[in-house]
C-alpha positions in Angstrom: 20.1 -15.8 83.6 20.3 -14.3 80.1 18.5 -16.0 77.2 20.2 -17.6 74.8 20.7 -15.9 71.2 18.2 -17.1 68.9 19.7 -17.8 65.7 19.3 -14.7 62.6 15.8 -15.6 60.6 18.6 -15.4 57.7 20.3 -19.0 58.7 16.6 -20.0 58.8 15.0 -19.0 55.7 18.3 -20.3 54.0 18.1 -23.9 55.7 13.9 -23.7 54.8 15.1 -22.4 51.4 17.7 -25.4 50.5 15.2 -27.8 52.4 12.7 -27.0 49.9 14.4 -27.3 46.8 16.1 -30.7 47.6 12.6 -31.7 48.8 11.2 -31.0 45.5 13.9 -32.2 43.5 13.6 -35.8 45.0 9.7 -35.4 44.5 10.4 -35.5 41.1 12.8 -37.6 40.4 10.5 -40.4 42.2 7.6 -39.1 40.2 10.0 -39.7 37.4 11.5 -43.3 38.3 7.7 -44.6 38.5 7.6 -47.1 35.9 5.2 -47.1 33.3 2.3 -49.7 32.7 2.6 -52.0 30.6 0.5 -50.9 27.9 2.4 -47.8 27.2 6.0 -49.9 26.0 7.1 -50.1 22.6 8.2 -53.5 21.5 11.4 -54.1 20.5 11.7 -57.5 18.5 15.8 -58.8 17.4 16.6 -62.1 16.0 19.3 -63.6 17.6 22.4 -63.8 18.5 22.4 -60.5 19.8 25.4 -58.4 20.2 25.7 -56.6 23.8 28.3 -55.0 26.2 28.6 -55.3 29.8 30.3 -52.3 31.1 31.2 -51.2 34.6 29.5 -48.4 35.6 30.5 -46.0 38.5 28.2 -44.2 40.7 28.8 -41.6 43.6 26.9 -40.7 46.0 27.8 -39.0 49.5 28.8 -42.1 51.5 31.5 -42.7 48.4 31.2 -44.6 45.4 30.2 -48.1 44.0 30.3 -49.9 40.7 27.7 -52.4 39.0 28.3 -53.9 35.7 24.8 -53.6 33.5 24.3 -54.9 29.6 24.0 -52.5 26.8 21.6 -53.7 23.8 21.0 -51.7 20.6 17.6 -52.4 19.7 15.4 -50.6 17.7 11.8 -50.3 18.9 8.9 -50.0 17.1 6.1 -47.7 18.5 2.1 -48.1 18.1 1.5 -45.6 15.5 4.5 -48.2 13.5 6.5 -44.7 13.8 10.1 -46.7 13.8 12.9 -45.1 16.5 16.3 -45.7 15.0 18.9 -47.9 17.3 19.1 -46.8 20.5 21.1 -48.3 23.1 19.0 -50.0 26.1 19.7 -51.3 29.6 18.3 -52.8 32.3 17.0 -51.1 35.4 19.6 -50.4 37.5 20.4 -54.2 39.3 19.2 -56.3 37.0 20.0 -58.3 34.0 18.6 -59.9 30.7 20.1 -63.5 31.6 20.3 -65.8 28.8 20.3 -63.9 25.8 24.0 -64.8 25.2 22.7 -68.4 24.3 20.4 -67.8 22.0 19.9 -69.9 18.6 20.8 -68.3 15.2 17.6 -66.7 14.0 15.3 -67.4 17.5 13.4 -64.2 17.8 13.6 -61.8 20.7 10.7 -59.7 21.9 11.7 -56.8 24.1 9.3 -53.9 25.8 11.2 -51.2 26.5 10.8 -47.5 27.3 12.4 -45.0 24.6 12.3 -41.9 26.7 14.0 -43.9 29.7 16.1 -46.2 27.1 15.5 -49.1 30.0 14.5 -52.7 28.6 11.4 -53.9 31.1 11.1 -57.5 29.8 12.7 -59.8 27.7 11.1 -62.9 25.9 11.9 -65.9 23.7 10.2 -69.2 22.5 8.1 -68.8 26.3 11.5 -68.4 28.3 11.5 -65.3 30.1 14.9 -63.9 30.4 13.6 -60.2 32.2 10.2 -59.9 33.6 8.4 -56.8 33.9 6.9 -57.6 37.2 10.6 -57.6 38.9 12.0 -53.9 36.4 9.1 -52.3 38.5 9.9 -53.4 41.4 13.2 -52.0 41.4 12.2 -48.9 40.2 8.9 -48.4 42.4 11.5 -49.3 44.9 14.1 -46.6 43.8 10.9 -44.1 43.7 9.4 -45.0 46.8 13.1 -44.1 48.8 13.3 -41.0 46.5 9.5 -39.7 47.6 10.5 -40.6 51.3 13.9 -38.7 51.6 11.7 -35.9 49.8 8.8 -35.8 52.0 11.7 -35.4 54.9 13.2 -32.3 53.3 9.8 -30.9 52.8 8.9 -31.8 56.7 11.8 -29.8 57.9 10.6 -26.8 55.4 7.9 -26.6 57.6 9.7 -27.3 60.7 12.3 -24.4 60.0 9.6 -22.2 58.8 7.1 -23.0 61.9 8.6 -20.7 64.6 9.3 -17.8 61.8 5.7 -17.7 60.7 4.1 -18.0 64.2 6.4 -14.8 65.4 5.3 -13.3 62.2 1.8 -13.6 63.2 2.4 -12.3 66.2 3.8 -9.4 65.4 1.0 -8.7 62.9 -1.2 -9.3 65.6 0.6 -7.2 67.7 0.9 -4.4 65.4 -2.8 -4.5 64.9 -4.0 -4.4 68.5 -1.5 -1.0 68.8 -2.7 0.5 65.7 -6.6 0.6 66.7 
């Protein structure tokens, strides 16, 4: 009985090739989506009310695509070295939502951490009502991180599964080509 055809190395290195960048690509985007410690937000205070929008946002992905509706905040944050960033818009982690601020007194005071690289809004305070807590923005995004290092570890798992059989035959021949030569 003939052997089967062993697929070209070609179709190999290409899947090993593709494997590898999508591995590392979802590597860092979890490395990325880690949030950051507390320590290192800048702090955001507004005096109420506070203006926001709640658009519908659309995202796709390969199983189709789904909407969520977050909150837009223009805040202006206020770093450690006092270096002022101009208004930015802010959001929420993806999810999640700064309840309550549409009830706030005139002139009740607002203290927000947020990240200005990110533009995400971690936590939300006022008069000891918490209205976002940090504790649940990084869980989502840990979360978000967690399934991005996983899927990424996969791809990089199938690298070396694809890449296994080539460099064992490599060896081989190497081998091979050694023994004859002496």
């Amino acid at each position: 009985m003939a052997e089967a055809a062993k697929p070209p190395d070609f179709w190999s290195w290409l899947g090993a090739a593709i494997s590898l960048v999508l591995g590392l690509w979802l590597l860092i985007a979890g490395w990325r989506t880690l949030p950051l410690a507390r320590g290192d937000l800048l702090v955001a205070d507004h005096v109420g009310p506070i203006s926001y929008s709640t658009p519908l946002m659309r995202v796709s992905s390969g199983r189709g695509s789904s909407t969520y509706r977050t909150q837009d905040l223009w805040l202006v944050a206020i770093g450690n070295n006092q270096q002022v960033y101009f208004q930015r818009l802010y959001r929420p982690a993806r999810g999640l939502w700064v309840d309550g601020i549409d009830r706030l007194d005139p002139g009740q005071q607002v203290r927000f951490l947020v990240d200005p690289n990110h533009q995400l809004v971690y936590e939300a305070t006022s008069r000891g009502k918490t209205f976002l807590t940090y504790d649940d923005t990084a869980e989502t995004l840990t979360s978000g991180a967690r399934r991005s290092f996983l899927f990424g570890f996969a791809l990089l798992g199938s690298v070396a599964w694809h890449l296994w059989p080539l460099a064992l035959r490599w060896w081989r021949e190497r081998r091979g080509a050694g023994a004859s030569t002496s």
